[in-house]
C-alpha positions as CSV (number, residue, x, y, z in Angstrom):
1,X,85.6,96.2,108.3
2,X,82.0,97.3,108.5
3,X,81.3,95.2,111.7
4,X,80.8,98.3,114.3
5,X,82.7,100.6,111.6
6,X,81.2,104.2,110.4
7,X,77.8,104.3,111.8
8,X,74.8,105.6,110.0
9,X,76.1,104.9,106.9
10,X,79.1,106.9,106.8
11,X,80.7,107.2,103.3
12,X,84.6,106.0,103.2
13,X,86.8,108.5,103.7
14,X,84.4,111.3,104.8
15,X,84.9,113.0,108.2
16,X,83.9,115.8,110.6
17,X,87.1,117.2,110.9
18,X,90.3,118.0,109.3
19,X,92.9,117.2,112.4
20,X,94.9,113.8,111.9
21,X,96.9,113.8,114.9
22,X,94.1,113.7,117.9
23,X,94.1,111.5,121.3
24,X,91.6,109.1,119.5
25,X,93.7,108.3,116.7
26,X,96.8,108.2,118.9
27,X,94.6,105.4,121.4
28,X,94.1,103.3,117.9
29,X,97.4,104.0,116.5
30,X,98.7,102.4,119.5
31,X,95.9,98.9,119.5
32,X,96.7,98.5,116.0
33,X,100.7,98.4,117.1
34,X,99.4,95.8,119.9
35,X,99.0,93.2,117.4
36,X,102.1,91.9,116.7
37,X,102.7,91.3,120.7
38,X,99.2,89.9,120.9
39,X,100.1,87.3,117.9
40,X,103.9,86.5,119.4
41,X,102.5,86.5,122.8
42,X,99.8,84.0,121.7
43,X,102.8,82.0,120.0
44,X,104.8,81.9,122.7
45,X,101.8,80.3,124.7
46,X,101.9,83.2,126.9
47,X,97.8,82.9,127.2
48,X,97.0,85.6,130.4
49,X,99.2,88.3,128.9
50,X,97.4,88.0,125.6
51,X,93.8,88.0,127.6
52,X,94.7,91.4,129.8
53,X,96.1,92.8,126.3
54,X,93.2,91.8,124.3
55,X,90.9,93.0,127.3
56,X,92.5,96.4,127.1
57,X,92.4,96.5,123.7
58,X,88.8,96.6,123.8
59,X,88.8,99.0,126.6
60,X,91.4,101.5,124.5
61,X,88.7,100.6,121.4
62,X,85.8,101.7,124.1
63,X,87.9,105.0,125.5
64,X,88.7,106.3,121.3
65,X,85.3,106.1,120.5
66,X,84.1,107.8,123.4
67,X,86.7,110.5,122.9
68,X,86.2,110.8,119.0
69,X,82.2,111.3,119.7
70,X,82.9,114.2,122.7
71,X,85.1,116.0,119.8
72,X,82.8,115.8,117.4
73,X,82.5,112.8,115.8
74,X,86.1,111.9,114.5
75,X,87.7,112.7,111.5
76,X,88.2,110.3,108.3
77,X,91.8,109.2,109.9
78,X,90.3,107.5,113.1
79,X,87.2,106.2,110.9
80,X,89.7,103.9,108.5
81,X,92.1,103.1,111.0
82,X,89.8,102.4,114.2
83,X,87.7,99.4,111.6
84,X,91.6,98.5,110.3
85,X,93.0,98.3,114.1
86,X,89.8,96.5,115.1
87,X,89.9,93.8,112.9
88,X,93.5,93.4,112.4
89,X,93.7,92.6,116.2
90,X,90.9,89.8,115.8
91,X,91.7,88.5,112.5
92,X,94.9,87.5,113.8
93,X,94.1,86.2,117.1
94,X,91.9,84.1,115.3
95,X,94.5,82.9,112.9
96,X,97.2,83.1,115.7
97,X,95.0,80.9,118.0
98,X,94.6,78.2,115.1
99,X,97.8,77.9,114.5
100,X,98.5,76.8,117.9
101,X,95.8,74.4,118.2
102,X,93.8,76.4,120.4
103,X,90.7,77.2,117.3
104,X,89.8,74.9,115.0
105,X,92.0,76.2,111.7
106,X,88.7,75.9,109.9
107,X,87.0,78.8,112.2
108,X,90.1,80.6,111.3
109,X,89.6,80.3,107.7
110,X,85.7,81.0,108.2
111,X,86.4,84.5,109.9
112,X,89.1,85.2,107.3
113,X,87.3,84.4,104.4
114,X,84.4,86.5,105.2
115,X,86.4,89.5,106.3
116,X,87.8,89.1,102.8
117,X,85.2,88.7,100.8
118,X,84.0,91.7,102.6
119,X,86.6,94.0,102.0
120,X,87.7,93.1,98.5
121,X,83.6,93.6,97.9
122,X,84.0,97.2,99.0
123,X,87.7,98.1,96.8
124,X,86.0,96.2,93.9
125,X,82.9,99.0,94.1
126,X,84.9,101.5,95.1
127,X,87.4,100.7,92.0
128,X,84.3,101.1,89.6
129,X,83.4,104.3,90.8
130,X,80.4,103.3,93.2
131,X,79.3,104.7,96.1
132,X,80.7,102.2,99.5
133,X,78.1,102.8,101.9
134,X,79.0,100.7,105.4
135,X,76.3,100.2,107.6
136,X,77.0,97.5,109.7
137,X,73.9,94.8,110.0
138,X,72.2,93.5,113.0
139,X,73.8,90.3,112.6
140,X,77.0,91.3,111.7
141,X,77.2,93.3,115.0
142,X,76.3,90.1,116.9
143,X,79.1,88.1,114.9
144,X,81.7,90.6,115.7
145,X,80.3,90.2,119.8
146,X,80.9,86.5,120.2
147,X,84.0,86.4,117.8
148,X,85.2,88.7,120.4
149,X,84.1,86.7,123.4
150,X,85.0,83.7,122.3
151,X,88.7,84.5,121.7
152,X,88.6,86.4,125.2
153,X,87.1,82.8,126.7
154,X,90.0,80.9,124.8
155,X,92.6,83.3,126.1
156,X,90.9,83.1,129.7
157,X,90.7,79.3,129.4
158,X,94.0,78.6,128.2
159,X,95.7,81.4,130.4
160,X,94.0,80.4,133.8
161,X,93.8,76.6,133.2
162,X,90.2,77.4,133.2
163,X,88.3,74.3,131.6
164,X,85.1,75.2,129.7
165,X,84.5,72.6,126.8
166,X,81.3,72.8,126.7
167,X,81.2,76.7,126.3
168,X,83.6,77.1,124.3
169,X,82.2,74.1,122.0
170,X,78.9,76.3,121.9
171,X,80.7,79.7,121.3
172,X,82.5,78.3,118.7
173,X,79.4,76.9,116.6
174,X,77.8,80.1,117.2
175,X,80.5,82.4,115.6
176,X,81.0,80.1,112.4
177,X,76.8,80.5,112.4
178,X,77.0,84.2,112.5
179,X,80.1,84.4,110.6
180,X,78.1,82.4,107.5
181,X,74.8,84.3,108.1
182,X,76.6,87.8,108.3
183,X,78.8,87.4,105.8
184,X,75.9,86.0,103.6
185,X,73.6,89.4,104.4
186,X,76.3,91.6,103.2
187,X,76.4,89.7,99.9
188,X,72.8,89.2,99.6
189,X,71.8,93.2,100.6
190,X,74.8,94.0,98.0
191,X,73.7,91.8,94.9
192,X,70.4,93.6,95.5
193,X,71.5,97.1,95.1
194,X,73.3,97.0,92.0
């Protein structure tokens, strides 16, 4: 949830406006509905429809942003669900791609795990009446890069017939580094606050 989620430290649940119902939060209404035909899609081995609908995905997750910045920065709607829509769409095709052989089921649990430990980090502060500030780390943003490109190069590979062992060998050692290191900060930076 905090990779790329509330910049500058945004507080949860705090936003500029008071409108629910704007194009933004229409754009990633409709990415988080994507994920169950990414995931059957995916199961169905139907690999270059799940690449053009993961690639537009990102583009719909480029065109809200833009849109909620030109309107003045959002509202506290678009900034829970864009982090919800964003991760539920790559947990899943991580978990989705494991499941048919496609990721090692370990990466899976890697990326899961963290995302979890994460999360329920943030409802167990927020539970005991702290202050959740998300600001998303250096190397968590580069974590939630290659986990992207990687499952774009699996859906590519797979969906073309492209062969790329090697790179995708590489890509995948680099996101279970990251994933570790990242998920490792948060605790780390955490633990030291309180």
């Amino acid at each position: 949830m905090p990779d790329g989620a509330m910049p500058n430290g945004s507080q949860l649940g705090r936003g500029t406006t008071g409108v629910v119902l704007t194009l933004a939060n229409v754009i990633t209404f409709g990415r988080l509905c994507a994920v169950p035909l990414a995931v059957w899609l995916v199961l169905e081995e139907q690999f270059a429809e799940a690449f053009f609908l993961f690639v537009a995905a990102g583009l719909s997750d480029a065109v809200d942003g833009w849109l909620a910045r030109r309107n003045g920065g959002g509202n506290s709607v678009g900034a829970l669900l864009d982090p919800v829509a964003d991760k539920a769409l790559l947990v899943t095709m991580y978990v989705t791609l494991a499941a048919v052989k496609v990721l090692p089921d370990w990466l899976a649990i890697l990326v899961v795990f963290r995302d979890t430990v994460i999360v329920g980090g943030i409802v167990v502060l927020a539970l005991t009446g702290q202050t959740v500030m998300i600001r998303p780390l250096y190397i968590s943003k580069v974590n939630t890069a290659l986990q992207i490109v990687l499952v774009a190069v699996a859906l590519l590979s797979f969906g073309f017939g492209l062969a790329a062992p090697v790179a995708m060998d590489a890509l995948v050692w680099l996101v279970a580094a990251t994933t570790l290191a990242s998920g490792a900060a948060y605790v780390w930076i955490t633990a030291r606050r309180r």
